[in-house]
C-alpha atoms as an extended CHARMM CRD file, in Angstrom:
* protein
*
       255  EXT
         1         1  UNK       CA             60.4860000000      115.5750000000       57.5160000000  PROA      1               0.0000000000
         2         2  UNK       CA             61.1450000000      113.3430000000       54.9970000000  PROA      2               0.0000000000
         3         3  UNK       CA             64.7760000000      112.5910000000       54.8830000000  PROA      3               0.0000000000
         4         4  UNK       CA             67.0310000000      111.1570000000       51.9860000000  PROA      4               0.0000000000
         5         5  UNK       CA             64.9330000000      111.7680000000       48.7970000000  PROA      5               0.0000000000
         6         6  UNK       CA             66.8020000000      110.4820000000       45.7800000000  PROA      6               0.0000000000
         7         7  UNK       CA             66.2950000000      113.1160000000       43.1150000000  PROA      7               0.0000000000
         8         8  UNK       CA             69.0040000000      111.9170000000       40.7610000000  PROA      8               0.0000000000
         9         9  UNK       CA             69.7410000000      108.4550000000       40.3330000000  PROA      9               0.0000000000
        10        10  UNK       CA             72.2390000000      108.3000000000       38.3960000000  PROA      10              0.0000000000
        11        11  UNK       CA             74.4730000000      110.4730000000       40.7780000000  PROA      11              0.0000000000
        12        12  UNK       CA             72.8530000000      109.1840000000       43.5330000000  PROA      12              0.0000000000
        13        13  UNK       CA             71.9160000000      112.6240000000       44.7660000000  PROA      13              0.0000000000
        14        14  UNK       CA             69.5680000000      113.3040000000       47.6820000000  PROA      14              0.0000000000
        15        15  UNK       CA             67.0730000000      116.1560000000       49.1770000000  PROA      15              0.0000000000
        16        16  UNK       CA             65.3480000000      116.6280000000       52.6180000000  PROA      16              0.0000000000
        17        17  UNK       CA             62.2690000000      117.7480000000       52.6150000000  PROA      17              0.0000000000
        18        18  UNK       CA             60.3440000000      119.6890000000       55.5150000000  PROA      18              0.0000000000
        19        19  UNK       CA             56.6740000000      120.3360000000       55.0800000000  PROA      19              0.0000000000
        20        20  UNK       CA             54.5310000000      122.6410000000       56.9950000000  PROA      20              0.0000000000
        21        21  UNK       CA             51.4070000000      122.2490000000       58.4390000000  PROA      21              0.0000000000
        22        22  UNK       CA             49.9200000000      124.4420000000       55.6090000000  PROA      22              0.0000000000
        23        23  UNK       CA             52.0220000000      125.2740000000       51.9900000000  PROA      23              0.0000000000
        24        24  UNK       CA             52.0030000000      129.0280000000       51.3630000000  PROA      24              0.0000000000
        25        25  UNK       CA             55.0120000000      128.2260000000       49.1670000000  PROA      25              0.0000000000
        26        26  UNK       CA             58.0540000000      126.1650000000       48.1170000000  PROA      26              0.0000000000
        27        27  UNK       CA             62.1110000000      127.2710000000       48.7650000000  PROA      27              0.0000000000
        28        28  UNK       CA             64.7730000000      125.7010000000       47.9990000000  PROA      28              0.0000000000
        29        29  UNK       CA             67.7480000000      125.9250000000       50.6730000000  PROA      29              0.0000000000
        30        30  UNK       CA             70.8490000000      125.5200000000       49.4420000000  PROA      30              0.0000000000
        31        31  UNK       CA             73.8100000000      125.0980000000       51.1810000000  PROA      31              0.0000000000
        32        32  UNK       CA             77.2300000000      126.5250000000       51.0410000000  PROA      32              0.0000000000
        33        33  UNK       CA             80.7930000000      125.5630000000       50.9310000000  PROA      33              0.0000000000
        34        34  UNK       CA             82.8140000000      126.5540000000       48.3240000000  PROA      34              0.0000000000
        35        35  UNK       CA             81.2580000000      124.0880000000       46.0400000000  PROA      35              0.0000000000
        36        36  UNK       CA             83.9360000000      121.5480000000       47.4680000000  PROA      36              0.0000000000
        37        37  UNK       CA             82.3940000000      120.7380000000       50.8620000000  PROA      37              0.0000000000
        38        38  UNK       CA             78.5310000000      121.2690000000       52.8870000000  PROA      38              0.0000000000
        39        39  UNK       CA             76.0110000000      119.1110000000       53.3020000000  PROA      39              0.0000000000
        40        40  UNK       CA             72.4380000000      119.3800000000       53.2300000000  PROA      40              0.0000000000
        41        41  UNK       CA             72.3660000000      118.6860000000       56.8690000000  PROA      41              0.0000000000
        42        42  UNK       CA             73.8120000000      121.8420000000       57.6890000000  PROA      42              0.0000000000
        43        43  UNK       CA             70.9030000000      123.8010000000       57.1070000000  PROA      43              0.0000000000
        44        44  UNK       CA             68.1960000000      121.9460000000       59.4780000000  PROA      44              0.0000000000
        45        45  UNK       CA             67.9450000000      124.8820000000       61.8340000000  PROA      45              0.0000000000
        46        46  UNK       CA             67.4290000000      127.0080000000       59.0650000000  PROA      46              0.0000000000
        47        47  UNK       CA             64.7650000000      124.7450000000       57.3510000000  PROA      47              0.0000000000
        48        48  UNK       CA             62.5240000000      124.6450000000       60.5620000000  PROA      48              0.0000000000
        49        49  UNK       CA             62.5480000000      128.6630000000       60.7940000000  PROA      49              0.0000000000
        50        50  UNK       CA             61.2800000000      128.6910000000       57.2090000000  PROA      50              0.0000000000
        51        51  UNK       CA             59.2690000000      125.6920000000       57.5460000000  PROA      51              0.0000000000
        52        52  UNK       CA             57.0130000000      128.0630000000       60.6140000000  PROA      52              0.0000000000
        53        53  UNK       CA             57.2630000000      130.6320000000       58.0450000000  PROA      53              0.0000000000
        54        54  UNK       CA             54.5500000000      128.1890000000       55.5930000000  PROA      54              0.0000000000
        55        55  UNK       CA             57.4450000000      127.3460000000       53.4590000000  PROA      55              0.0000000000
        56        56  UNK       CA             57.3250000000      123.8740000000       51.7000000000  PROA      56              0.0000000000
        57        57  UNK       CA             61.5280000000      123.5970000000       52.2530000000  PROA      57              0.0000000000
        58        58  UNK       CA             63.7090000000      121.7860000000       49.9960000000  PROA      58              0.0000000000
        59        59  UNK       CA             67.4560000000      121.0470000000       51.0500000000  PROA      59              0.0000000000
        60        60  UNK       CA             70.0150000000      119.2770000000       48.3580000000  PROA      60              0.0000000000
        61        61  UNK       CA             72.9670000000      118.0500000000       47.8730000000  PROA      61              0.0000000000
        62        62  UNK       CA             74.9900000000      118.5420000000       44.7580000000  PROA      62              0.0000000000
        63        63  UNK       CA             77.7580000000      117.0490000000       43.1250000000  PROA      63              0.0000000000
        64        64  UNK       CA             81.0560000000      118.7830000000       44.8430000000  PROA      64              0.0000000000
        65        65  UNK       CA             84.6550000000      119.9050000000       43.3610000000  PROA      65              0.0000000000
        66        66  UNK       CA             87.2460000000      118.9780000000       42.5150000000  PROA      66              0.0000000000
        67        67  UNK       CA             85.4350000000      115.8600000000       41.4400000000  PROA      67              0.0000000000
        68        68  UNK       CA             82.7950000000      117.6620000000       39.8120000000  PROA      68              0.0000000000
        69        69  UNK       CA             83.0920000000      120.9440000000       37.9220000000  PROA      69              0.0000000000
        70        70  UNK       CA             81.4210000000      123.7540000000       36.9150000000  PROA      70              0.0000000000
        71        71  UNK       CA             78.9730000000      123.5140000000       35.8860000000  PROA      71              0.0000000000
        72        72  UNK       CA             77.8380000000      120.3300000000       37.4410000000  PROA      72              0.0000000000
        73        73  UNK       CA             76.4200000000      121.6350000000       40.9040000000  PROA      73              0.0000000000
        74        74  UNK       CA             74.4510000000      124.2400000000       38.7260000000  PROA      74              0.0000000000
        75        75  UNK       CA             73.1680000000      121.5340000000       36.8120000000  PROA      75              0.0000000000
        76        76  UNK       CA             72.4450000000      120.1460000000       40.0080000000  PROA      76              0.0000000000
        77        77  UNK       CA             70.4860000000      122.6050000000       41.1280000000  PROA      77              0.0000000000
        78        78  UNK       CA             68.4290000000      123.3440000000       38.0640000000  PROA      78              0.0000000000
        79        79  UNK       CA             67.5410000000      119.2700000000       38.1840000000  PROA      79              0.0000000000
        80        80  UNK       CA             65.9210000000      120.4210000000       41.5030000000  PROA      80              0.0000000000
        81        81  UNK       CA             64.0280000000      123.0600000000       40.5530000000  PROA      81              0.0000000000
        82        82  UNK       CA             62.4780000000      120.8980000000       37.3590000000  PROA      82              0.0000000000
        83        83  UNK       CA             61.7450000000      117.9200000000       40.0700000000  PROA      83              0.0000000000
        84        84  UNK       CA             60.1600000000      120.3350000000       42.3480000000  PROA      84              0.0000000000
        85        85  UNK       CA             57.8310000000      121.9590000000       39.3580000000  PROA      85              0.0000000000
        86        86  UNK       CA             56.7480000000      117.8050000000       38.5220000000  PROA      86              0.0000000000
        87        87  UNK       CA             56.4100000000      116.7840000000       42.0190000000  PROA      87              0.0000000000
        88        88  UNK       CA             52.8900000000      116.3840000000       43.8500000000  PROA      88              0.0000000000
        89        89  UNK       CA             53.0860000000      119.7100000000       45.8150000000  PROA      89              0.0000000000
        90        90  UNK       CA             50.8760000000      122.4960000000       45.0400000000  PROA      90              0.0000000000
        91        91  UNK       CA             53.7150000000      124.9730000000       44.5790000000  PROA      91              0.0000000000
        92        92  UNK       CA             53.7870000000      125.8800000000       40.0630000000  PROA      92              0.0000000000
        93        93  UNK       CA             54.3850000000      129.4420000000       40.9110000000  PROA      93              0.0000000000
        94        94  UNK       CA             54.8310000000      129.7890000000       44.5050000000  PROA      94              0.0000000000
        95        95  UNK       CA             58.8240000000      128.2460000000       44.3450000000  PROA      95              0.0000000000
        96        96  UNK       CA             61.3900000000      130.6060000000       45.7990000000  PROA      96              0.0000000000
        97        97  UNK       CA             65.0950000000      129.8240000000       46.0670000000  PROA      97              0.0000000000
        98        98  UNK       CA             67.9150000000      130.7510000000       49.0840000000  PROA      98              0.0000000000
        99        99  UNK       CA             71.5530000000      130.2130000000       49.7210000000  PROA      99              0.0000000000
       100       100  UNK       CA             74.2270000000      131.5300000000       51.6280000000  PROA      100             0.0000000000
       101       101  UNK       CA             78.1480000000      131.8350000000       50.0110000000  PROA      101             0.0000000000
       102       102  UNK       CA             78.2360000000      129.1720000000       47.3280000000  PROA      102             0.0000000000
       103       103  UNK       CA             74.8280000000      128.2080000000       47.9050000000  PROA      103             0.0000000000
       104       104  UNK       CA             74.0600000000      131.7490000000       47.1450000000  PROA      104             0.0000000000
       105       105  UNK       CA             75.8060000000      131.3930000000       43.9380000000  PROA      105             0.0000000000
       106       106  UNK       CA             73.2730000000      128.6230000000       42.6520000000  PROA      106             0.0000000000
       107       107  UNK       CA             70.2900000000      130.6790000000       44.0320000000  PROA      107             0.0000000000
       108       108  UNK       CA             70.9470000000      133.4630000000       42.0730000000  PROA      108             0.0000000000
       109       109  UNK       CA             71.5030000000      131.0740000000       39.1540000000  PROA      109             0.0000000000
       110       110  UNK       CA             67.8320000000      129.5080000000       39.5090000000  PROA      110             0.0000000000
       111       111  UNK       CA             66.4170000000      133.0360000000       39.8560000000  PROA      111             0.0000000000
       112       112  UNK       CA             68.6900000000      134.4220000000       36.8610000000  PROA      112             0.0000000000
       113       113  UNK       CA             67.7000000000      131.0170000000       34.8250000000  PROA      113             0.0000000000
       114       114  UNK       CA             64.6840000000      129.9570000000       35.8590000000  PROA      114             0.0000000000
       115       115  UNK       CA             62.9370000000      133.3740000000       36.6900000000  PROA      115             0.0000000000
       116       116  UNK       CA             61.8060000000      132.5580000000       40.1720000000  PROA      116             0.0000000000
       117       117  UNK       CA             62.9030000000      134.8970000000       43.3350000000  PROA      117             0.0000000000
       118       118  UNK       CA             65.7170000000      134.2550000000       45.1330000000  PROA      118             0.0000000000
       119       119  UNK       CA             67.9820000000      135.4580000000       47.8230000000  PROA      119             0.0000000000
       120       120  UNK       CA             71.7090000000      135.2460000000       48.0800000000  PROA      120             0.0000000000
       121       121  UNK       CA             73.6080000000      135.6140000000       51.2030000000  PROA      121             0.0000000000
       122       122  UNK       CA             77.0470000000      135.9910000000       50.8400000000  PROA      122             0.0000000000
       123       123  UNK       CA             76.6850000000      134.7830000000       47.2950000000  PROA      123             0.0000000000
       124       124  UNK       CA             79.6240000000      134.0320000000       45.1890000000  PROA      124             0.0000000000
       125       125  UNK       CA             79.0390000000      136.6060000000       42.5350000000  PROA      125             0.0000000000
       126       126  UNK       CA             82.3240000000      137.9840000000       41.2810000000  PROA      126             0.0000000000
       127       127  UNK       CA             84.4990000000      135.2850000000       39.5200000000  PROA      127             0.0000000000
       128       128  UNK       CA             86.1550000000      135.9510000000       36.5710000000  PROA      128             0.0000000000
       129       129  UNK       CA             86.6490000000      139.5390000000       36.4420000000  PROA      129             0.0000000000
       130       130  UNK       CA             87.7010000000      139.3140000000       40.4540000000  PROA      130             0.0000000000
       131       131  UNK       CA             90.4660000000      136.2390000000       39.5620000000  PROA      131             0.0000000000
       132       132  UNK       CA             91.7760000000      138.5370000000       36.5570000000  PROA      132             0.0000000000
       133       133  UNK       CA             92.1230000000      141.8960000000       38.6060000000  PROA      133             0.0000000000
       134       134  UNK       CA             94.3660000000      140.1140000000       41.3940000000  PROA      134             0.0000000000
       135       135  UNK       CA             97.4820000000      137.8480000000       40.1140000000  PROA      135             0.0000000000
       136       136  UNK       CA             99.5390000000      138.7120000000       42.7880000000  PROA      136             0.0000000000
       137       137  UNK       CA             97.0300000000      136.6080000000       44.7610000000  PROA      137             0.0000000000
       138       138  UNK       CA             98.8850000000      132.8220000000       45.8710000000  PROA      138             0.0000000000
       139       139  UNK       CA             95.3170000000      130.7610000000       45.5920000000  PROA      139             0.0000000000
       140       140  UNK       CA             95.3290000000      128.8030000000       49.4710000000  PROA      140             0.0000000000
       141       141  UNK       CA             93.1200000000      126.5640000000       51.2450000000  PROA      141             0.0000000000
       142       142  UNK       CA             91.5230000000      127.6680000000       54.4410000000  PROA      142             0.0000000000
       143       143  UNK       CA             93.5180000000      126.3580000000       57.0170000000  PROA      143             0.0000000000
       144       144  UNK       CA             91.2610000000      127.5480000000       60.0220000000  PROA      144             0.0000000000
       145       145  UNK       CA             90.9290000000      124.3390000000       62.6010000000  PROA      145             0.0000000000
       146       146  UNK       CA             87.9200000000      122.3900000000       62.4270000000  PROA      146             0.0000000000
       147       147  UNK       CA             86.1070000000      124.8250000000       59.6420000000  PROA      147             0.0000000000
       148       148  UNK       CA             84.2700000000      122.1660000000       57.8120000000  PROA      148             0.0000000000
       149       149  UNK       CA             82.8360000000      120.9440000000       60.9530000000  PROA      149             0.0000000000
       150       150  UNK       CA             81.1030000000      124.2400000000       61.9910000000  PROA      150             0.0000000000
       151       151  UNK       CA             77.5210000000      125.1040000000       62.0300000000  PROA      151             0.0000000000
       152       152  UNK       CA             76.5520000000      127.1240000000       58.5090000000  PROA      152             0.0000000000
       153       153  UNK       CA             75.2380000000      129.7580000000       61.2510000000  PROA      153             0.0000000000
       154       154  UNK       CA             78.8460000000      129.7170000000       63.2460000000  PROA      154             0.0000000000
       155       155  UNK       CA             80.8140000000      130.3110000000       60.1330000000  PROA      155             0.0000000000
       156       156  UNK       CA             83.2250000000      133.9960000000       60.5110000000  PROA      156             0.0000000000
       157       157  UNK       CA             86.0360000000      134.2240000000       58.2600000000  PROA      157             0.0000000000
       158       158  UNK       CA             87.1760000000      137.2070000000       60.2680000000  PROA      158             0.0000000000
       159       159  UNK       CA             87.3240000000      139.7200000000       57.2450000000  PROA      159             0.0000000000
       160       160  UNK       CA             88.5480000000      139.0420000000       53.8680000000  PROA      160             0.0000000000
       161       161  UNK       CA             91.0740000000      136.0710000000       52.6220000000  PROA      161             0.0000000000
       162       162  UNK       CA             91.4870000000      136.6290000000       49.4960000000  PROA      162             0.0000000000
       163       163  UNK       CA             94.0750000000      133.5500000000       49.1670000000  PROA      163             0.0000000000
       164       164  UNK       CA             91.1450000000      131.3400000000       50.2880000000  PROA      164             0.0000000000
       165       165  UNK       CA             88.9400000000      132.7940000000       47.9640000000  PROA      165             0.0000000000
       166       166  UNK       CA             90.9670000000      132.2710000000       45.0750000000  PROA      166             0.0000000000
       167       167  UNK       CA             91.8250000000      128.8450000000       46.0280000000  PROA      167             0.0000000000
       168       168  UNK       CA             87.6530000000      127.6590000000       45.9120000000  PROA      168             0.0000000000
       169       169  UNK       CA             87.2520000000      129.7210000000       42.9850000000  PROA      169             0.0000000000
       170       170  UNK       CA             89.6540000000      127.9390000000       40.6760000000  PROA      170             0.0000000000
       171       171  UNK       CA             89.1160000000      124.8740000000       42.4540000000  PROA      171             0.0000000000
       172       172  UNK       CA             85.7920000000      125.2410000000       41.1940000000  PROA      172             0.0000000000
       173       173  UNK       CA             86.5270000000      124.7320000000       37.4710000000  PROA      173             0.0000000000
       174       174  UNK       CA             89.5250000000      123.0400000000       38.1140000000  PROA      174             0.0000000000
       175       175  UNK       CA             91.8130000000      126.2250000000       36.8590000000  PROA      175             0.0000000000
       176       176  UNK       CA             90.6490000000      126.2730000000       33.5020000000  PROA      176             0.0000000000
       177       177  UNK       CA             89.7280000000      130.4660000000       33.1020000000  PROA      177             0.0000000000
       178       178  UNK       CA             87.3400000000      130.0790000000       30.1970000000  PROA      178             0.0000000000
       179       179  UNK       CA             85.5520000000      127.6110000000       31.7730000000  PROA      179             0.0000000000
       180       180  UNK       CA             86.0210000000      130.1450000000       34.6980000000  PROA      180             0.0000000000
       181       181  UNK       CA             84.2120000000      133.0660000000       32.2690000000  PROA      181             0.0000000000
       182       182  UNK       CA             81.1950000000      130.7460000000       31.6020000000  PROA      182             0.0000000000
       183       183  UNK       CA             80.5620000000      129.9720000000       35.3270000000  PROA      183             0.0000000000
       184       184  UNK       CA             79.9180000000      133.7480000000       36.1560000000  PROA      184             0.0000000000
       185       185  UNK       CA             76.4990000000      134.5600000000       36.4890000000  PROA      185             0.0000000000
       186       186  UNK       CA             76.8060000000      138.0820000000       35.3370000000  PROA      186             0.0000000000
       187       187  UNK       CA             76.8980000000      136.1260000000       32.0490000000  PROA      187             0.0000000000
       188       188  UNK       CA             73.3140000000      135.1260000000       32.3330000000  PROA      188             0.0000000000
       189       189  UNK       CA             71.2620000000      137.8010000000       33.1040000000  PROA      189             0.0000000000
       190       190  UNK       CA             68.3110000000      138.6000000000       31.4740000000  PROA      190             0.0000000000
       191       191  UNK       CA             64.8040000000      140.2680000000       30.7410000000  PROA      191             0.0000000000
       192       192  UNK       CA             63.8520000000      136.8590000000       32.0560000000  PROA      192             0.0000000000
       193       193  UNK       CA             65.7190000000      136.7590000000       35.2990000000  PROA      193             0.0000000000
       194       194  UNK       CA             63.7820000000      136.7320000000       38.8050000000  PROA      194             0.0000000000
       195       195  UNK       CA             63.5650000000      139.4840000000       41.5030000000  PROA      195             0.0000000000
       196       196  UNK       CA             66.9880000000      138.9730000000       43.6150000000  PROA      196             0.0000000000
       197       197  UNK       CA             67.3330000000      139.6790000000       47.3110000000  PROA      197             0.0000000000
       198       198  UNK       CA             71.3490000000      140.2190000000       48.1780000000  PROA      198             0.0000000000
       199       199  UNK       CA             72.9330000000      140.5320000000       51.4510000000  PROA      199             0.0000000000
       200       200  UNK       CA             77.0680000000      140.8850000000       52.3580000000  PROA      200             0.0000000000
       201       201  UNK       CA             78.5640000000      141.9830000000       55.4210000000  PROA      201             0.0000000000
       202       202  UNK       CA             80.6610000000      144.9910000000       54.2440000000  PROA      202             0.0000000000
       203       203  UNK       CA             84.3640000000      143.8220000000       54.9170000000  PROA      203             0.0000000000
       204       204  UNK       CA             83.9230000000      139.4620000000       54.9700000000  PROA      204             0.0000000000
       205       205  UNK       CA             85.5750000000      136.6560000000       52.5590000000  PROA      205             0.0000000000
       206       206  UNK       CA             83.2240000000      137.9130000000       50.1890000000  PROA      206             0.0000000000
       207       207  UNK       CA             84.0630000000      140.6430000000       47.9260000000  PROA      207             0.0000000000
       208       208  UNK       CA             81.3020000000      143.5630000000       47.3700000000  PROA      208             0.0000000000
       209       209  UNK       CA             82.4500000000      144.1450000000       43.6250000000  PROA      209             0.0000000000
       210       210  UNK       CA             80.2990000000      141.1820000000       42.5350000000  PROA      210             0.0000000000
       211       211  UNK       CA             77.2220000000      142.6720000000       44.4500000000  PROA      211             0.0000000000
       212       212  UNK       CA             77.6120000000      146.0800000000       42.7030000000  PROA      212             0.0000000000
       213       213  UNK       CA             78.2410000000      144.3280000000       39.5630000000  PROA      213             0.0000000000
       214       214  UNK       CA             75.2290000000      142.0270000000       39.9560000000  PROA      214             0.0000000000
       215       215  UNK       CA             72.5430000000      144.9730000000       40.8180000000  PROA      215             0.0000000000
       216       216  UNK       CA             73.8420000000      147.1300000000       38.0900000000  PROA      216             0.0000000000
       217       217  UNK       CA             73.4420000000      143.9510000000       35.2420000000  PROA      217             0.0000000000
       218       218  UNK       CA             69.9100000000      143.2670000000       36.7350000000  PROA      218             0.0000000000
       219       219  UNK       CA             69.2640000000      147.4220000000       36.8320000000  PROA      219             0.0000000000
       220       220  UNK       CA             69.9550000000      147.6790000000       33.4640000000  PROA      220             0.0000000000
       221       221  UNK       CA             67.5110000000      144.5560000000       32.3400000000  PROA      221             0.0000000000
       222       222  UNK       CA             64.4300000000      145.7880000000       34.1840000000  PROA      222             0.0000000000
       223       223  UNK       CA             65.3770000000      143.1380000000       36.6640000000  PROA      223             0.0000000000
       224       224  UNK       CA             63.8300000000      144.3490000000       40.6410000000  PROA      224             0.0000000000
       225       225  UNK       CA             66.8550000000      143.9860000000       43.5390000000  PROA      225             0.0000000000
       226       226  UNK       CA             67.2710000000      144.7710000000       47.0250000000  PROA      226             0.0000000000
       227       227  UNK       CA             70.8680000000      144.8150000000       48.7370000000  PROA      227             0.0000000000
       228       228  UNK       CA             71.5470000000      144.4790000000       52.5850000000  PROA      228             0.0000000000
       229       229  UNK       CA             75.4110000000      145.0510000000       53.7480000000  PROA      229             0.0000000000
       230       230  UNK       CA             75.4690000000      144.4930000000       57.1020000000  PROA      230             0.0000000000
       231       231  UNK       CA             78.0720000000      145.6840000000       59.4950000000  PROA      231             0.0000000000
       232       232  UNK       CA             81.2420000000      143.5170000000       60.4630000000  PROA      232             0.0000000000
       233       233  UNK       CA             83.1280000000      140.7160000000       59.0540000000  PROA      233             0.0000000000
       234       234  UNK       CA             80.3230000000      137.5330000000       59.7850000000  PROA      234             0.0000000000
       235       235  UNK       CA             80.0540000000      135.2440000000       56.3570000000  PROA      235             0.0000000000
       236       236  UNK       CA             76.7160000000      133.8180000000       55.1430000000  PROA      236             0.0000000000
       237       237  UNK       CA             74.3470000000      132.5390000000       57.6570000000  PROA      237             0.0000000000
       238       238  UNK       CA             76.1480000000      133.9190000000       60.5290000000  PROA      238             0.0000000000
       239       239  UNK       CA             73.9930000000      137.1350000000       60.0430000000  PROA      239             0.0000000000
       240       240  UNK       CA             70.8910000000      134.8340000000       59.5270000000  PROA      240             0.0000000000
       241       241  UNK       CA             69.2970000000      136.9380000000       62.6930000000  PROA      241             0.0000000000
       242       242  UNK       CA             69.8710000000      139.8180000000       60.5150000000  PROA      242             0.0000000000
       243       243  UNK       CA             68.3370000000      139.1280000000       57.3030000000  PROA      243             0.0000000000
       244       244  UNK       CA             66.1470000000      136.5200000000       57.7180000000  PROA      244             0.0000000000
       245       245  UNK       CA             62.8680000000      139.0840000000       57.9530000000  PROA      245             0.0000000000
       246       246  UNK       CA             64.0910000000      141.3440000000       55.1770000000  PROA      246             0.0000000000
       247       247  UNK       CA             64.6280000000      137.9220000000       52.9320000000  PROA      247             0.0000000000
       248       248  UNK       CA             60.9030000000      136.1870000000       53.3720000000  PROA      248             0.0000000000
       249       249  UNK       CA             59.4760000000      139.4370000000       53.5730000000  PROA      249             0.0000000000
       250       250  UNK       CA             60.5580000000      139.9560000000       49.9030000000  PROA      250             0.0000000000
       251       251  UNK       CA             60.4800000000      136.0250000000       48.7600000000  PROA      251             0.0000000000
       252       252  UNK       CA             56.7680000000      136.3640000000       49.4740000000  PROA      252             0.0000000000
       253       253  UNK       CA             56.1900000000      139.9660000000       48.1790000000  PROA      253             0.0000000000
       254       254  UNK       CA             58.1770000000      138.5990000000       44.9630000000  PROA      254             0.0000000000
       255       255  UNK       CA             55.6140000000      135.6650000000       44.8100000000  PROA      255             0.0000000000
């Protein structure tokens, strides 16, 4: 493992990196958090499953909110991608992209932008649209003990909270609604855009609209998809047991 790459020096932003014994292909594991909070850290267990699967794994950080707007993790994350493409691995082609809640918002964005496949778990999807349909929602940090300090794989919001939801939303362009309209991905959709894997438990802190929404807009461009909703209430990679064969079966198959 080689720990602490600087990919950005002028934010001073790192990467892990955890190579296999043989490179069938590159992903890059992003990690969640609301786009205020996470660490690359968080997903070493992860990154050793995939890196037995043959895949090259990449793990960032970005710049967080409220700091750092929209869309400067995105920008982040498409830096990544570019360094990844130019770096010394033999991966042009074989590059593949996962997250899980807001680090499933910036996977879809590489595979929407940059036309690789990608996987979302959890992914923020539905931001605009889902802020507009419910005012009578009081925005509200999380106030569950100890949250930040749990495991990405130990994370279970216990059902919806839509309060919470707001609050990381808007925190996330620092309330401004039309920047708010240009950080939904819906928006960027294309002929282009890469095959998309999508999972969501069916009643968590993530809303289903913006997985409907997102299948549809990629339906209608020609764009291949493939949706998991998965029983319960458990948020991101606390279904990783669950998905985890589904998603590298069609990461590679999407190759």
């Amino acid at each position: 493992m080689i720990k602490d790459y600087i990919y950005d020096k002028e934010n001073q932003l790192a990467l892990d990196i955890y190579e296999p014994k043989t490179i069938e292909a590159a992903i890059i594991l992003i990690h969640g958090g609301g786009w205020f909070r996470g660490d690359k850290a968080k997903e070493a267990t992860l990154a050793e499953r995939l890196t037995n699967d043959g895949f090259l794994v990449i793990a960032p950080n970005y710049r967080l909110a409220p700091d750092h707007i929209f869309p400067s993790a995105m920008d982040d994350l498409l830096n990544v991608y570019d360094w990844l493409v130019n770096s010394d691995y033999p991966v042009k082609g074989k590059i593949v992209a996962l997250g899980s809640s807001a680090g499933g918002n910036l996977s879809i964005e590489l595979a929407l932008q940059k036309g690789i496949p990608a996987a979302s778990w959890s992914g923020i999807i539905d931001l605009y649209d889902w802020v507009q349909q419910h005012p009578e929602v009081v925005p509200a940090m999380n106030q569950k003990p100890n949250f930040d300090q749990q495991a990405s794989g130990k994370i279970d919001q216990d059902g919806a909270n839509d309060a919470f939801y707001k609050w990381f939303i808007l925190n996330y362009v620092d309330q401004d609604m039309a920047r708010l309209k240009q950080a939904d991905p819906l928006s960027r959709v294309s002929n282009n855009s890469g095959p998309l894997f999508i999972a969501n438990s069916l009643k968590e802190l993530v809303p289903l609209s913006g997985v409907y929404k997102l299948q549809e807009t990629l339906a209608e461009k020609g764009v291949p998809s493939e949706t998991k909703l998965i029983t319960g209430t458990v948020h991101g990679e606390g279904y990783a047991d669950i998905a985890y064969q589904n998603t590298v079966q069609f990461l590679k198959d999407n190759l």
